[in-house]
C-alpha positions in Angstrom: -28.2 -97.0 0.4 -27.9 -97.3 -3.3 -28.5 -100.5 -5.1 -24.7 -100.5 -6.4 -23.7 -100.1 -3.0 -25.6 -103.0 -1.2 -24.0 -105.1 -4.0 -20.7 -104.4 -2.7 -21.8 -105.0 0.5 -23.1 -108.6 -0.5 -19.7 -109.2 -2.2 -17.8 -108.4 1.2 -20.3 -110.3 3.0 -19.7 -113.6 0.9 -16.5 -115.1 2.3 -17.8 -116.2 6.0 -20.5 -118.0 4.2 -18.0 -119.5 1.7 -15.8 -120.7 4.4 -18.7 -122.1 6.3 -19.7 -124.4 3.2 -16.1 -125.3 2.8 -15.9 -126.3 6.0 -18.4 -128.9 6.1 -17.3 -130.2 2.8 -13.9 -130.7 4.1 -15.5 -132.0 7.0 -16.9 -135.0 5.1 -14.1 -135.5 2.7 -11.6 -136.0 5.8 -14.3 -138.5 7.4 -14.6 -139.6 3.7 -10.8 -140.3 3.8 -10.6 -141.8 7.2 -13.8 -144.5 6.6 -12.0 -145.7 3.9 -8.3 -145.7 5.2 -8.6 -146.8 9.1 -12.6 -147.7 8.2 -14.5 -150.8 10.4 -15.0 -153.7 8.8 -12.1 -155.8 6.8 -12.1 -155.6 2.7 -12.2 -159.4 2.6 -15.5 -159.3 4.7 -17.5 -157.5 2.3 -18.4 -160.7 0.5 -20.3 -162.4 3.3 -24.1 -162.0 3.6 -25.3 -160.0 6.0 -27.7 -158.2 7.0 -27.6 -153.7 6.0 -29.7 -152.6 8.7 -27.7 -149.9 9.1 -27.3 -149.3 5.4 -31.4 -149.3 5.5 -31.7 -146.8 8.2 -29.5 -144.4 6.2 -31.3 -144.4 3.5 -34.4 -143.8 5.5 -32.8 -141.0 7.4 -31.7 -139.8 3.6 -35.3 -139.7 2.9 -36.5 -137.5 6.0 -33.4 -135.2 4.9 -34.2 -134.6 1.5 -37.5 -133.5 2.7 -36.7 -131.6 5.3 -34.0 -130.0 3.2 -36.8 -128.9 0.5 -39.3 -127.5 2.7 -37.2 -125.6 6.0 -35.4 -123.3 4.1 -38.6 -121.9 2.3 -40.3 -122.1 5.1 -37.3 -120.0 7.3 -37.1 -117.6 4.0 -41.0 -117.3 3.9 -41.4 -116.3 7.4 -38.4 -113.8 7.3 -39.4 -112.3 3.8 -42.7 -111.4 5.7 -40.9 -110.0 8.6 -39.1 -107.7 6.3 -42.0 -106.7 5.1 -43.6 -105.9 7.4 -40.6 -104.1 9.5 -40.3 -106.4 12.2 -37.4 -108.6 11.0 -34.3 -108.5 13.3 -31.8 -107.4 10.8 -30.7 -103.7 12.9 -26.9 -103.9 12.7 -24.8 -102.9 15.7 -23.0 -99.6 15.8 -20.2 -97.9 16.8 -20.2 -94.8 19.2 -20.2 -92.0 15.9 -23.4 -93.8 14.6 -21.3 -96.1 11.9 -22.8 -99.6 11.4 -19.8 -102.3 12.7 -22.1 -105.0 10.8 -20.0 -105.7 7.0 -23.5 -106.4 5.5 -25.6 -104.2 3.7 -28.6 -102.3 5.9 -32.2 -102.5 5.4 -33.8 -104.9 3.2 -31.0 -106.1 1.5 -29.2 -106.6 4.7 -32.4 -108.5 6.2 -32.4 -110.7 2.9 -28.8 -111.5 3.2 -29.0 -112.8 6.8 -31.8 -114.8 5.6 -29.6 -116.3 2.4 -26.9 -116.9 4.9 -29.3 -119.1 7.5 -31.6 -120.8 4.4 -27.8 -122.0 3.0 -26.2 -123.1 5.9 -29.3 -125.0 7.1 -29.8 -126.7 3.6 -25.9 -127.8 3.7 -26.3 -128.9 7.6 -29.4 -131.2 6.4 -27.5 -132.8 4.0 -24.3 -133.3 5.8 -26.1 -135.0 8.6 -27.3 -137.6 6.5 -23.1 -137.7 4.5 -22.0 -138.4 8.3 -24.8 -141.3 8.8 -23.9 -142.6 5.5 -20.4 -142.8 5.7 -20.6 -144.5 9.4 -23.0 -147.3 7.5 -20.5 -147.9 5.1 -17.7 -148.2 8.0 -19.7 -150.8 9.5 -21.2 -152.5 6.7 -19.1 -151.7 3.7 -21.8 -151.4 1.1 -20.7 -149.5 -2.0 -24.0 -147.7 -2.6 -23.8 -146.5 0.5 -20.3 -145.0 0.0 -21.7 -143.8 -3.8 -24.3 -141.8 -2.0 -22.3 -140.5 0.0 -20.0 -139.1 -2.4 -22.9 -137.9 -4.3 -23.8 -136.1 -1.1 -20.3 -134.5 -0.4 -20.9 -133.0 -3.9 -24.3 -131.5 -3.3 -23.0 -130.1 -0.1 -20.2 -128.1 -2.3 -23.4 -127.1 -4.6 -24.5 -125.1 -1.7 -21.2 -122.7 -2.3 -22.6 -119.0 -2.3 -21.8 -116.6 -5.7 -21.4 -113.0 -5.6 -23.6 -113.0 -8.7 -25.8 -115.8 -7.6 -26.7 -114.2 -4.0 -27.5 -110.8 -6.0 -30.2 -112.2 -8.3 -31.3 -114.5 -4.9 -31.6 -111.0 -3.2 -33.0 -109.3 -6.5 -36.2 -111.3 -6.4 -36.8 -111.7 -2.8 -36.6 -107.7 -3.1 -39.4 -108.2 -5.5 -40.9 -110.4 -3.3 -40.9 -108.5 -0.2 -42.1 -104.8 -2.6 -45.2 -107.9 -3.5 -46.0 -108.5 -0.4 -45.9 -104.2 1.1 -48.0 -104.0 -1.7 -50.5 -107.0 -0.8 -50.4 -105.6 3.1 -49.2 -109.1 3.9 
């Protein structure tokens, strides 16, 4: 397949993913809207001391999430990137009886590559709306304002994770690279 024609194929590829991340933005924004509208704890109670054990936790869980969300997706793109090169990576597409692929995606390495940008994106965005969720249900209970700041701040890097035609090319571009490296290197 050419090179102009696996492009193509990443372009008409791009909207499940696109809904995906949507969807768990929207996801926190409507929990985002019902904390604050229907929420826990009363307004007037946020003036009393007490104690943000739950507040704390979050943040602790934020910690573990930020790490994990740096080092699985490398890790997951890593191992598949060497799968690909050597030829073992699940990426056959299923066909139809005349031998046409029913898959949208592109075949090969591309196609590999793309299945791997779809799983490394969805998993980073997962990570991080895991820990939105946590913070948002400390905030219910608690009604800390950093909380609900990070959490906002959260909802926003979730929507960072939104997949470009152009940015999944150049993603796929260098892996390409990568995975021509590593033949090369008899990885």
């Amino acid at each position: 397949m050419s090179e102009e024609s696996w492009q193509e194929q990443v372009a008409k590829s791009l909207l499940p993913l696109q809904i995906i991340v949507g969807a768990l933005v929207a996801g926190c924004v409507v929990f985002l809207v019902i904390v604050l509208v229907a929420g826990g704890a009363a307004a007037g109670d946020a003036g009393n001391q007490r104690p943000l054990a739950v507040s704390y936790m979050a943040l602790a869980f934020l910690g573990a999430a930020i790490a994990a969300r740096c080092i699985m997706p490398g890790i997951v793109v890593r191992a598949g990137r060497r799968n690909i090169a050597r030829g073992t990576y699940p990426c056959a597409q299923p066909e139809n009886r005349q031998g046409e692929s029913l898959s949208p995606g592109p075949p090969g390495d591309a196609g590999g590559l793309l299945t791997l940008f779809q799983t490394k994106t969805v998993m980073g965005a997962a990570i991080i709306e895991g820990v939105t969720f946590f913070m948002l249900i400390a905030y219910m209970v608690e009604r800390w304002t950093p909380i609900l700041a990070v959490a906002v701040v959260l909802i926003l890097v979730i929507a960072a994770h939104m997949p470009t035609r152009s940015g999944v090319i150049h993603w796929i571009e260098d892996q390409l690279r990568l995975v021509e490296e590593e033949r090369s290197l008899g990885r």
